[in-house]
Residue, then its C-alpha position, 0 to 999 in steps of 0.5 A: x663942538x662935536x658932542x658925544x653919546x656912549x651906548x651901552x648894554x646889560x642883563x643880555x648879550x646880542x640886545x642889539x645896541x648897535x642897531x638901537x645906537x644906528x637907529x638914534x644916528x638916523x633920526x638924528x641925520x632927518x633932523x639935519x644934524x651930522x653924526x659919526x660913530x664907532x664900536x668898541x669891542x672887549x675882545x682880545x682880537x685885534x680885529x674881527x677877520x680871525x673870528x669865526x662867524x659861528x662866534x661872532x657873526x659877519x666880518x664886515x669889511x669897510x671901503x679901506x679893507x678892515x675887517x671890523x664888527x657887524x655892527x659897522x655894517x647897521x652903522x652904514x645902511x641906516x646913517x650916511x657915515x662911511x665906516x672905516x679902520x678906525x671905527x672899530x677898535x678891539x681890546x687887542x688893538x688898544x693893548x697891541x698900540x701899547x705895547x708897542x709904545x712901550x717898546x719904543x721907550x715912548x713912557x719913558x720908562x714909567x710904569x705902563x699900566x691900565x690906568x691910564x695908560x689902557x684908558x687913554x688909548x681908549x679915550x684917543x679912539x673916541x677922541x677921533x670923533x672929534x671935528x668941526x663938521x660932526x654934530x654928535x659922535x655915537x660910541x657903542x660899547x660892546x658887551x654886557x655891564x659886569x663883564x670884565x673885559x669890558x671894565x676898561x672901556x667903561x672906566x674911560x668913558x667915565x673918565x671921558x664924561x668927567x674931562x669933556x664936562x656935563x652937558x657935551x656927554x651922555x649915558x644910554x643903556x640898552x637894557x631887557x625886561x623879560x617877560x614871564x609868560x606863565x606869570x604874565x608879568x614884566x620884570x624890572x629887576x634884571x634892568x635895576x640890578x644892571x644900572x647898578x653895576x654900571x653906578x658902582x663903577x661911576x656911571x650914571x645912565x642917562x636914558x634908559x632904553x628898554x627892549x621888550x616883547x610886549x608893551x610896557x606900563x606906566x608901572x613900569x616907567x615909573x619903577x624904573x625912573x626911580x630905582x634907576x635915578x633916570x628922568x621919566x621921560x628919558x625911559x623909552x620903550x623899544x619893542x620888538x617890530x613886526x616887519x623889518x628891523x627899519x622899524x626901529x627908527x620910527x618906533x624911536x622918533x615916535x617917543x621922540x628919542x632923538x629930540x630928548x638925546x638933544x635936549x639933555x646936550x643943549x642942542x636945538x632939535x630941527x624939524x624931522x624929516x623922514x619922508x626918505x626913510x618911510x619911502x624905503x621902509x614902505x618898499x621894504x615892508x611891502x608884502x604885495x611886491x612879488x619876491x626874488x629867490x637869491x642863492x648864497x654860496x658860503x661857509x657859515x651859511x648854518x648862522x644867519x648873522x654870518x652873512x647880515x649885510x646879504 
């Protein structure tokens, strides 16, 4: 029976849920578990290959042609998943689906609505993670809580989470806690006030996965932990790396994310094995290597995230 994990993010946008939720897939493969993913996006877009990169980063087109988010991009270099057209479903695809169910008189002339008709749309896309041979399917949800757009998407997680049963679901939040530097003090109250939008609307994060500059105090877990009504040690720190963003899956199995994540779904956590990941990082994070200067020709050459995957 697959199990399910739901991603999302507050206080900012560009958090990085999709490398926090690419990161947790990886360390769940070294622990021999099969996992597949998918991004929900709020935009209006039905795909990405309209938007400018300027907006919205790097088109990343999968092996069957879809033009999807950059997130699938994370999802292929730090897992062993293949992206697809269906890994990606925009708010114009859920609504476009629909329409033209309506049109073809599939409601049988009800009343089409956005519950439930938008939200069991949505639900059928997570439900194609479902499969005998998948352990855990990732969904990120993209976006900020308090959004609007977003609100769909949430509120059939929330319906998703009630049908599959406690246990066969969880809730992380990827949330900032900025740092104040003339003051020299992390704030917690952004990362409260976001769970608190995400509780009005029925959803009860799990963990909480904290972004940071600087390293977090035991104030600062325990603070969290209870206005946040999140257990203790589901409150991990994610801080800036220092080298390479495949840093992050390390920084994560070193707070032992992953075995956390399998014991809130009653799964058995089997022993992690990362020497093949450690072997790329050590090449990557090498500054002894002698380096290769490649030019890129391209249009959007001004935004970095225009052309992540190069």
């Amino acid at each position: 029976m697959t199990c399910f994990v739901f991603v999302t993010g507050g206080v900012v946008s560009s958090l990085g849920k999709g490398m926090a939720a690419a990161s947790l897939a990886s360390i769940l493969e070294s622990r021999g578990l099969s996992v597949r993913m998918i991004k929900l996006d709020p935009y209006l877009n039905v795909d990405a290959g309209t938007m400018s990169p300027f907006q919205h980063g790097e088109v990343y087109v999968t092996d069957d042609g879809a033009e999807t988010d950059l997130d699938l991009g994370h999802y292929e270099r730090f897992t062993h998943s293949k992206t697809s057209r269906l890994s990606n479903f925009t708010t114009g695809q859920i609504y476009n689906n629909v329409i033209r169910k309506e049109r073809r008189g599939d409601y049988l002339g009800g009343t089409v609505q956005v519950i439930p008709h938008i939200t069991n749309e949505i639900k059928d896309a997570i439900k194609s993670l479902q499969d005998e041979e998948v352990d855990i399917g990732i969904t990120e949800i993209g976006g900020t809580a308090g959004d609007i757009e977003s609100l769909p998407f949430l509120e059939a997680i929330r319906q998703f989470y009630q049908e599959c049963g406690r246990g066969n679901a969880i809730f992380i939040h990827l949330t900032l806690l900025p740092y104040l530097r003339a003051a020299g003090e992390m704030k917690t109250k952004p990362s409260q006030q976001s769970v608190g939008i995400l509780r009005n609307i029925g959803i009860i994060p799990d963990f909480l996965v904290c972004r940071t500059e600087v390293p977090m105090e035991e104030e600062h877990f325990s603070k969290l932990a209870l206005f946040c009504n999140v257990n203790r040690r589901y409150v991990i720190e994610e801080r800036d790396v220092a080298n390479s963003i495949y840093e992050v899956p390390n920084e994560l199995a070193a707070q032992q994310l992953d075995v956390l994540v399998l014991e809130a779904l009653g799964l058995p956590a089997n022993e992690l094995d990362l020497t093949e990941w450690d072997k790329m990082l050590a090449v990557v994070t090498d500054k002894s290597l002698p380096k290769v200067k490649i030019a890129v020709v391209g249009k959007y050459i001004s935004l970095k995230d225009a052309y992540k995957s190069i």
